[in-house]
N, C-alpha and C positions, 0 to 999 in steps of 0.2 A: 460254815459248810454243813453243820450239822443242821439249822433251820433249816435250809434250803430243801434238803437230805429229806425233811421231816414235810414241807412244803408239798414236795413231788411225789411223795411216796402216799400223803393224804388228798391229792388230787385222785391219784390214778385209782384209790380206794373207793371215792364219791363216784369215777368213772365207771367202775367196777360194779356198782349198787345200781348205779342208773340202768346199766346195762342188763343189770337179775330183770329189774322191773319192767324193762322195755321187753323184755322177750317172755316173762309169763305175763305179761297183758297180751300183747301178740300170739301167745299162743291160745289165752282164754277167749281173746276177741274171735280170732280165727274159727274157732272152734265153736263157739255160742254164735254167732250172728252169720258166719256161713259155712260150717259144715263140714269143714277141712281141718285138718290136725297141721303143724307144723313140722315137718320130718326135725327132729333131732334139738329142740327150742327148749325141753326140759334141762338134757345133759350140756345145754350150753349155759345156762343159767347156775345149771350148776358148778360148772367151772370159775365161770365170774364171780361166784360167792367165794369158790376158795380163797382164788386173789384178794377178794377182800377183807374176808377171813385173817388169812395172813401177812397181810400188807395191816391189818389192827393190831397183829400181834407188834410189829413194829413198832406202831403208832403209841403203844399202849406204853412200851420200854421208854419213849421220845416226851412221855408226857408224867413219865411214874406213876400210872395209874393201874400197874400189876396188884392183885390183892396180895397181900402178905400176913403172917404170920405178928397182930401184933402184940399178942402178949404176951409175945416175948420182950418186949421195949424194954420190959422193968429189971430183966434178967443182969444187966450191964451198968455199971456207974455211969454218973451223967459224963464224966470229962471221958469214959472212953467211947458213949456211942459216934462220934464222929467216926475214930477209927475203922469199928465195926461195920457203918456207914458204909463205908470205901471197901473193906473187905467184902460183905456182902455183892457190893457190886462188881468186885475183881473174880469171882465165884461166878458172878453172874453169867459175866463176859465171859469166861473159860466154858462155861456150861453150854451158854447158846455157838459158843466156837466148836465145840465138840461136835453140837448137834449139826450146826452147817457145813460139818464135817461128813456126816454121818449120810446127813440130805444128801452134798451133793455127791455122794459116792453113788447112790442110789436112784438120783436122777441121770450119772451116767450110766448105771447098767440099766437104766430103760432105755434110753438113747440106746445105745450098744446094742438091744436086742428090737430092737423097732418095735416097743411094745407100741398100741395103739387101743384108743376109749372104743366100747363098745358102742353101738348105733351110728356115730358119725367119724368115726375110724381116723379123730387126730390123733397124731402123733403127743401121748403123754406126758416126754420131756417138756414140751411147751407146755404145760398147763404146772406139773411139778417144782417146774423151775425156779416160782416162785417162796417155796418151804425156805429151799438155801440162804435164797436173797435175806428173806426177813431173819432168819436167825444170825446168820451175818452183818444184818446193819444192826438186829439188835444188841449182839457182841460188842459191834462197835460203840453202841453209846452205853452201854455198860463199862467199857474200858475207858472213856470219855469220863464219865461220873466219876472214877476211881480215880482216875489221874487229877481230875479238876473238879473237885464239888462244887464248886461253883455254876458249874454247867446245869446240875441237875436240878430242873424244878420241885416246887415242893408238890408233893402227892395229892393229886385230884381226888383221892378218896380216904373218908378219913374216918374212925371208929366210932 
């Protein structure tokens, strides 16, 4: 479930990227070869980079390619870093739970109050909505890790 998880959420990320680039070409082309602006082509681009943004934060949890702190490695004997291992990432998942805790208290009181983007007057919650998700999924594979080490790749970036 968890590839799958990782699958869709790095589609809709690629989707997201095609989408920045399709719309400031479209606005540069518009603009350089006939003379016309796009009404509202910047703040959309910039929306779709959020999502993308955030949907890497996910990605990043999905792949353990967060930077961390590693010299502290040496601080711990060798038979306990497994433990710490798992701890670290029970911390983790508690942390990012907090936080899409946090998120989506915050994207309901925009909901709640119709806040809306300036220039093209969407409604915020839809663009927001995405913080919660990824701190949420990435809680989840943080609590994944700790339960199952086995799950966790080994770290794409390394000192």
């Amino acid at each position: 479930m968890i590839h799958f998880l990782t699958r869709v959420e790095a589609l809709v990320a690629a989707v997201a990227y095609m989408i920045v680039t399709m719309l400031l070409l479209a606005g540069i082309l518009a603009r350089e070869l006939f003379s016309f602006s796009i009404w509202g082509v910047e703040k959309m681009a910039v929306f779709a980079a959020i999502y993308a943004a955030f949907l890497g934060l996910a990605l990043a949890s999905a792949s353990n390619s967060h930077l961390r702190p590693q010299f502290t490695d040496g601080w711990w004997p060798e038979r306990w870093r497994p433990a710490v291992a798992r701890l670290g990432d029970l911390l983790s998942a508690l942390l990012f739970l907090w936080l899409g805790v946090l998120a989506a208290r915050y994207v309901i009181d925009t909901h709640a109050n119709d806040a809306r983007s300036m220039v093209i007057y969407w409604p915020l919650w839809a663009i927001q909505i995405v913080i919660p998700y990824a701190c949420f999924s990435s809680a989840l594979r943080h609590l994944a890790f700790a339960l199952e080490p086995a799950l966790k790749p080994a770290p794409d970036i390394q000192g």
